[in-house]
C-alpha positions in Angstrom: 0.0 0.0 0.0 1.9 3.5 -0.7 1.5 6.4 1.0 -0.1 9.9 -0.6 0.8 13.2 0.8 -2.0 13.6 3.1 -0.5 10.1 5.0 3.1 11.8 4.9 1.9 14.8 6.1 -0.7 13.5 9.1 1.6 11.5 10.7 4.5 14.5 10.4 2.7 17.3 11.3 2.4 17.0 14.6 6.2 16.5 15.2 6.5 19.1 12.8 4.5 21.1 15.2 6.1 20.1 17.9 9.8 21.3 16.2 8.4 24.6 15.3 6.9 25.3 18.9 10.5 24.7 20.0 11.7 26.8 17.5 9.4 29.7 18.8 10.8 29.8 21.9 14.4 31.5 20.6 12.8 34.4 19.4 10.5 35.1 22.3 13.4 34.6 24.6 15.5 36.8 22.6 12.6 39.3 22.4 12.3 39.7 26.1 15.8 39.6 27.0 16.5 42.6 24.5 14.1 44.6 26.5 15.7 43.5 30.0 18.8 45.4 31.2 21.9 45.5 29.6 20.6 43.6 26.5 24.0 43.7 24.3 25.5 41.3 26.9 23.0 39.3 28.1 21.6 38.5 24.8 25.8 36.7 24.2 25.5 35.5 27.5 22.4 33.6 26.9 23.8 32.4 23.2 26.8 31.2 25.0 25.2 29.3 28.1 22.4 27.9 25.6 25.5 26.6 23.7 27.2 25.0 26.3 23.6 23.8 27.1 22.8 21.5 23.9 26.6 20.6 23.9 26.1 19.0 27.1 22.5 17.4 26.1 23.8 16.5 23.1 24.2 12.4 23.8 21.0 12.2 24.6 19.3 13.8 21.6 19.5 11.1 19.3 17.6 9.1 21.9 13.9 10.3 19.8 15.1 8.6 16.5 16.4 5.6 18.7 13.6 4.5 20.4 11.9 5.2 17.0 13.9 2.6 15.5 14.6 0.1 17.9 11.7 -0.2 20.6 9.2 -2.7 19.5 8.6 -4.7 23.1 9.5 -5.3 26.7 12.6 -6.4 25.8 14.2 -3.6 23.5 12.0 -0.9 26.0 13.8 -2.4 29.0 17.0 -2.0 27.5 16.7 1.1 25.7 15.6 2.7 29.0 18.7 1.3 30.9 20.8 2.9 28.5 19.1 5.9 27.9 19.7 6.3 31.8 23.1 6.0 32.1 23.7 8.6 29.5 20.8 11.4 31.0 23.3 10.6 34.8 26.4 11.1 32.3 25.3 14.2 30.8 24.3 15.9 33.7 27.8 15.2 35.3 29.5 16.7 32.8 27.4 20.0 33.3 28.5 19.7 36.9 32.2 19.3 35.6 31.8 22.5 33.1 30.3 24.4 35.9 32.9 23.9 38.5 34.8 27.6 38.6 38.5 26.4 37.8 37.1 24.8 35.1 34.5 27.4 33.6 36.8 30.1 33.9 39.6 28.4 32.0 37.0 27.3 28.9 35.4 30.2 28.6 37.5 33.2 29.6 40.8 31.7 29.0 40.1 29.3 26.1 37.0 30.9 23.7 38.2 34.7 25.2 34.9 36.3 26.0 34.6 39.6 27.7 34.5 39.1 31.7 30.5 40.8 31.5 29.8 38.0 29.2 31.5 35.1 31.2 30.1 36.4 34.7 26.3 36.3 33.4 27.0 33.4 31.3 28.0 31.7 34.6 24.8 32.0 35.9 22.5 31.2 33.2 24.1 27.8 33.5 23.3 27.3 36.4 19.7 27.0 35.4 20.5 24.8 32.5 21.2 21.7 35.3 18.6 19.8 34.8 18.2 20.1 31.3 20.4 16.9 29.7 18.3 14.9 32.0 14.9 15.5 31.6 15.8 16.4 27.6 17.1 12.8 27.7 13.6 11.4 29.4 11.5 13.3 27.3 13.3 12.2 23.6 13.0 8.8 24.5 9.2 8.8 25.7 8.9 10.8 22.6 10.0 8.2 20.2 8.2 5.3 22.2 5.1 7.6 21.3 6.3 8.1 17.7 6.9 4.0 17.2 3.2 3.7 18.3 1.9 6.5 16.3 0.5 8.6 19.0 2.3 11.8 17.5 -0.6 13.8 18.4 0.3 13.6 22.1 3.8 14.8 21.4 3.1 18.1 19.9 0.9 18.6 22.9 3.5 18.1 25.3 5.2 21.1 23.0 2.2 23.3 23.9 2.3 22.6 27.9 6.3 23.2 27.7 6.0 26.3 25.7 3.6 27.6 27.8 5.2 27.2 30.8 8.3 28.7 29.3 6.3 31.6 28.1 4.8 32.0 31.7 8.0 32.1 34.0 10.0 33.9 31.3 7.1 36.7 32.2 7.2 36.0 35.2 10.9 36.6 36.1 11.1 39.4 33.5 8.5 41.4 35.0 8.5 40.5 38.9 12.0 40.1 39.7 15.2 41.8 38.4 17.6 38.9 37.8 19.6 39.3 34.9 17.7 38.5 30.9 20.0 35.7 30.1 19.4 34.2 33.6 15.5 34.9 32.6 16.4 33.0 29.2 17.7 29.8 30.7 15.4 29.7 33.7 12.7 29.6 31.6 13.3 26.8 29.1 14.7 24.6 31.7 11.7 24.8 33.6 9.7 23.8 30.5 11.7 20.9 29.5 11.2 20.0 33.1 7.3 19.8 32.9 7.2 18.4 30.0 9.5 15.4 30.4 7.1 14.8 33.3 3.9 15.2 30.7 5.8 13.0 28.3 6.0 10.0 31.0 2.1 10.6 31.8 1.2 10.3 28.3 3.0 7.6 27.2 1.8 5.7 30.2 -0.6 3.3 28.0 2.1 2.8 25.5 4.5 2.3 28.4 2.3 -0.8 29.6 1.6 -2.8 26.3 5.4 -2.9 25.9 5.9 -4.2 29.1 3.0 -6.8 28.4 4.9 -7.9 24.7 7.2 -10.5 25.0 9.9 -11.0 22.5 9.6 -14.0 20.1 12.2 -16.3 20.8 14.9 -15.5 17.7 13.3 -12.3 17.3 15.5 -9.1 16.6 15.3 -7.7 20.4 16.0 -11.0 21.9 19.8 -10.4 19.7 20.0 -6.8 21.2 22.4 -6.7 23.5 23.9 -3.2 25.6 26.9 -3.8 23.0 24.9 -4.0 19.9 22.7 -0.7 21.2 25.9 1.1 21.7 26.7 0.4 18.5 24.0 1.7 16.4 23.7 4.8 19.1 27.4 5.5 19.8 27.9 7.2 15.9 24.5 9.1 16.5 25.3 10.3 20.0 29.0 11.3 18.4 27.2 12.7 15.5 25.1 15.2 18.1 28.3 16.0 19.8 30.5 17.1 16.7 27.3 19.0 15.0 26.2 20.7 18.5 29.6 21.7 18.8 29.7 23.9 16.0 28.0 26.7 18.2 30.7 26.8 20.4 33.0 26.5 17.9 31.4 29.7 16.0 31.6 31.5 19.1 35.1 30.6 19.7 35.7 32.3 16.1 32.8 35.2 16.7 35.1 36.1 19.8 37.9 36.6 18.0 36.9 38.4 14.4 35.5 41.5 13.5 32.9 43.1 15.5 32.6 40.4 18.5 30.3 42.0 21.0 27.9 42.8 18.1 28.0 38.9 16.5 27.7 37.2 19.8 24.8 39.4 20.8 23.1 39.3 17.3 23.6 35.2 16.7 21.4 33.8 18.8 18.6 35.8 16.8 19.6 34.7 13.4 19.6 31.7 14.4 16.4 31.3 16.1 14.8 32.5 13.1 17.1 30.1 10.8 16.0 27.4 13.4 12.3 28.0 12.3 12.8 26.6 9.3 15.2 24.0 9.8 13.2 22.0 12.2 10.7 21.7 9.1 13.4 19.2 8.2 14.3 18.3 11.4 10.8 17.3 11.8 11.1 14.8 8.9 13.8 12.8 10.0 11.6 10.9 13.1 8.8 10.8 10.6 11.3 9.0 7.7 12.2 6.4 10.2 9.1 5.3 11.1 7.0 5.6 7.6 10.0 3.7 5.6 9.5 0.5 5.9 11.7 -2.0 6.9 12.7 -2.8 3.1 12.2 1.1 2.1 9.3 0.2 0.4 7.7 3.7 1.4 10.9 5.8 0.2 9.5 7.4 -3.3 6.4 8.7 -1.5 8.7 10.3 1.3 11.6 11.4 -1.2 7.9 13.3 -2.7 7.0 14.8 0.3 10.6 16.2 1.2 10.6 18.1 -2.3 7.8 19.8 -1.6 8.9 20.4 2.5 11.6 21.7 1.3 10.7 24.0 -1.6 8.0 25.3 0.9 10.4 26.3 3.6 13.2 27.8 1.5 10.2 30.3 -0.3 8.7 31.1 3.6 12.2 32.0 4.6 12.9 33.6 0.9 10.2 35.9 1.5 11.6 37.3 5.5 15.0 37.1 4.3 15.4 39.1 1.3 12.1 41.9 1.5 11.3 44.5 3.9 10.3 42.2 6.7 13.8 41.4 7.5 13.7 44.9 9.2 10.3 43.9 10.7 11.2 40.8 11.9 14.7 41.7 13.5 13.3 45.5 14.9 9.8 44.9 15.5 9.6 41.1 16.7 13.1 40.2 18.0 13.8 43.8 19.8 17.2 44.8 18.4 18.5 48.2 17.8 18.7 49.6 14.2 22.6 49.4 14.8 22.4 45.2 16.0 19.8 44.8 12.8 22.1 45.8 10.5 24.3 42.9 11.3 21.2 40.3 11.1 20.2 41.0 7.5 23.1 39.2 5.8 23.7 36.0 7.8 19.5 35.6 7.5 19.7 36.2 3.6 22.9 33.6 3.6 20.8 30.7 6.0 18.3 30.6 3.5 19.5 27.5 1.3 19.7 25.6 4.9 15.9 25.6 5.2 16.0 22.8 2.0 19.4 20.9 3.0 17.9 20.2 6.6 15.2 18.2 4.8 17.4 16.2 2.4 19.6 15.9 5.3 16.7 14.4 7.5 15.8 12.2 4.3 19.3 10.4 4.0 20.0 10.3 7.6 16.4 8.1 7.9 17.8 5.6 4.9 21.0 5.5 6.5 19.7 4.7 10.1 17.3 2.5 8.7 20.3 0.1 7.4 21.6 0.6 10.3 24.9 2.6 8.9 24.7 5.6 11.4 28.6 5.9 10.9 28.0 7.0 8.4 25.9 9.6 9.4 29.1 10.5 12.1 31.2 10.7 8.9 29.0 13.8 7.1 28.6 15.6 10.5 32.6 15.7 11.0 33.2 16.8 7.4 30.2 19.4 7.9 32.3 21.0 11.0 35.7 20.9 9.1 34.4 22.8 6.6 32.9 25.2 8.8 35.9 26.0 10.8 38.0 25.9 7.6 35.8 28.6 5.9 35.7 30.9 9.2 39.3 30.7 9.4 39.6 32.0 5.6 36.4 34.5 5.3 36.7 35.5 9.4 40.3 36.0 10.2 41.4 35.7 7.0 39.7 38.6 5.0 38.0 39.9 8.1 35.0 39.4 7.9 32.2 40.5 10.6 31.7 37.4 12.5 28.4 36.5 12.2 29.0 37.0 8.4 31.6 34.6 8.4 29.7 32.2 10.9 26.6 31.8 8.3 28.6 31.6 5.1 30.5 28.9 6.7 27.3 27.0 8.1 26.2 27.3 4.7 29.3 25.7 3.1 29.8 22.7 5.8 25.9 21.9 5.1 26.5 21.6 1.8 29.2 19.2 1.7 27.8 17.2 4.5 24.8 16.5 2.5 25.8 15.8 -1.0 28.1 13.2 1.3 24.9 11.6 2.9 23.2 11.7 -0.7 26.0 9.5 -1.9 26.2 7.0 1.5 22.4 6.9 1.0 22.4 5.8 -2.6 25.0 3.3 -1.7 22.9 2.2 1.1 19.8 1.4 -0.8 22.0 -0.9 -3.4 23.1 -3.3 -1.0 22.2 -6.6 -1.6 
């Protein structure tokens, strides 16, 4: 039986969604901080802590697509969960490490170089970002236990309850108390992921017990999955989340150090909120591939459909902020930032544009490779995406100098493309085997 459109884009849109919903929250943030105190530094702070943030979270990420792939009964849930565990207890030590004075003041003042206002606030948004690998890492695997069963309905409004408890203590703190806006920032999302990792488990309660209550056939594929085997397949995805989520740091590292500093830092978080917007159409897909493919890709023409048209879609949305008048609105108006700050958005916007498509075909290989269970592969593409990245920023940033968050997005651009034309070829390969 094939799939139309309206299939594809039932059982997506919810996670799509749910992705978007996340996406809205870098804007608002950034909106409110900008009208806080002091918003020049605390709006780098809170780029820099959120940075450090996902770094930390970012071996549990892959946990979504995971449990997508692999959980089918008692047997693969049980031992999925174990693992999942040790890595949300392993995560959040590390954030302990990272926040340990000695430590934090030789990475970020003495290492990446930022300006002692920066470090100091940063300091403290972290802080608030110590619960977040863990209940990130609790809510990505319910999330793709709900996704295996189809209930993607109850994910995106998991989204909703998050983003409105964000919304509400991020208005709350801003306008009742006067702790610093990047400290309002981080406070706020970590208190949503919080609630809704809790929401997650309440949902998926039902799902939850009819995996507990399916056995695994004797022979059968979770009966041969072992911790080894799991670590395995997960250890190039959880490797992949670390190199890619790495590139923020990376680009601040090089921000910190090229043209106009104070200015990039303080403007990239906004850019790339709104560049986030439309790459978590794509970054939607990629849950969605997995679990409409088939196990013999039978479903892969419909879904290789569906992501032309996703991605033709997002890349004429962003076209049409980008490149007109409502670049100024957007940046100005929505996001809060002084004529002088929007001047520095417009080009690193109009330069993110082509992402909005890549994300998608990115998703789409990265499904087929997972799918044949070739996630080094997918480790491979993410490395050679950050070479190029750092490469480019060292030539266009340092090189011929570049404003920073010029030379941030044109790199991004460059190490996206040759990442994905790399997992267009692994995936091609991929579907040939015998």
């Amino acid at each position: 039986m094939k799939l139309s459109n309206r299939t594809i884009f039932l059982f997506w849109a919810p996670l799509a969604a749910t992705w978007l919903m996340m996406a809205a929250e870098g804007p608002f943030l950034a909106a409110i901080i900008a009208r806080l105190v002091d918003p020049k530094f605390n709006l780098a702070a809170h780029g820099v802590a959120f940075a450090f943030a996902i770094l930390i979270e970012a071996p549990v990420i892959m946990l979504m697509s995971a449990a997508t792939a692999l959980v089918e009964d008692s047997t693969s849930y049980r031992k999925l969960r174990n693992f999942a565990n040790i890595l949300n207890v392993g995560s959040t030590v590390a954030l302990l490490v990272l926040l340990a004075p000695p430590v934090y003041d030789l990475l970020i003042e003495r290492v990446l170089g930022l300006p002692p206002g920066v470090a100091s606030i940063g300091y403290g948004a972290l802080w608030f970002y110590l619960p977040w690998p863990a209940a990130i890492g609790i809510r990505r695997f319910l999330q793709g236990v709900l996704i295996r069963s189809g209930k993607t309905r109850l994910i995106a409004i998991g989204t909703v309850i998050r983003l409105a408890t964000m919304a509400g203590v991020a208005l709350l703190l801003a306008l009742r108390t006067n702790m610093p806006g990047a400290w309002v920032g981080s406070a706020a999302l970590s208190t949503g992921v919080v609630v809704e990792a809790v929401i997650a488990r309440w949902m998926a309660r039902h799902v939850i017990r009819d995996l507990l209550a399916t056995p695994c056939p004797p022979g059968g594929a979770s009966d041969l999955l072992t911790y080894r085997s799991i670590a395995q397949f997960y250890g190039p995805l959880a490797l992949t989340s670390v190199i890619g989520l790495a590139v923020q740091p990376l680009l601040t590292f090089f921000m910190g150090r090229a043209a106009s500093p104070i200015e990039s830092l303080a403007v990239f978080p906004v850019v790339n909120s709104l560049a986030f917007i439309f790459r978590a159409l794509g970054l939607s897909f990629q849950d969605a591939s997995i679990a409409l493919l088939g196990r013999n890709n039978e479903h892969r023409a419909e879904l290789a459909r569906f992501a032309t048209l996703l991605g033709l879609a997002g890349t004429a949305c962003f076209t049409l902020i980008a490149f007109t008048p409502m670049a100024r609105v957007w940046f100005e108006t929505v996001s809060g930032l002084t004529p002088e700050l929007a001047f520095f958005a417009f080009l690193p916007a109009q330069l993110a544009v082509p992402v909005a498509g890549l994300s998608v075909l990115m998703s789409f290989q990265r499904a087929i490779l997972m799918q044949a269970r070739r996630t080094h592969q997918i480790t491979v593409a993410t490395t050679l995406e950050v070479g190029v990245i750092a490469a480019c920023f060292i030539i266009g940033g340092w090189g011929f100098g570049l404003v920073g968050i010029t030379a941030a997005f044109a790199s991004f651009l460059a190490g996206r493309l040759v990442s994905t034309g790399y997992l267009v070829a692994a995936g091609r390969k991929a579907l040939r085997r015998p």
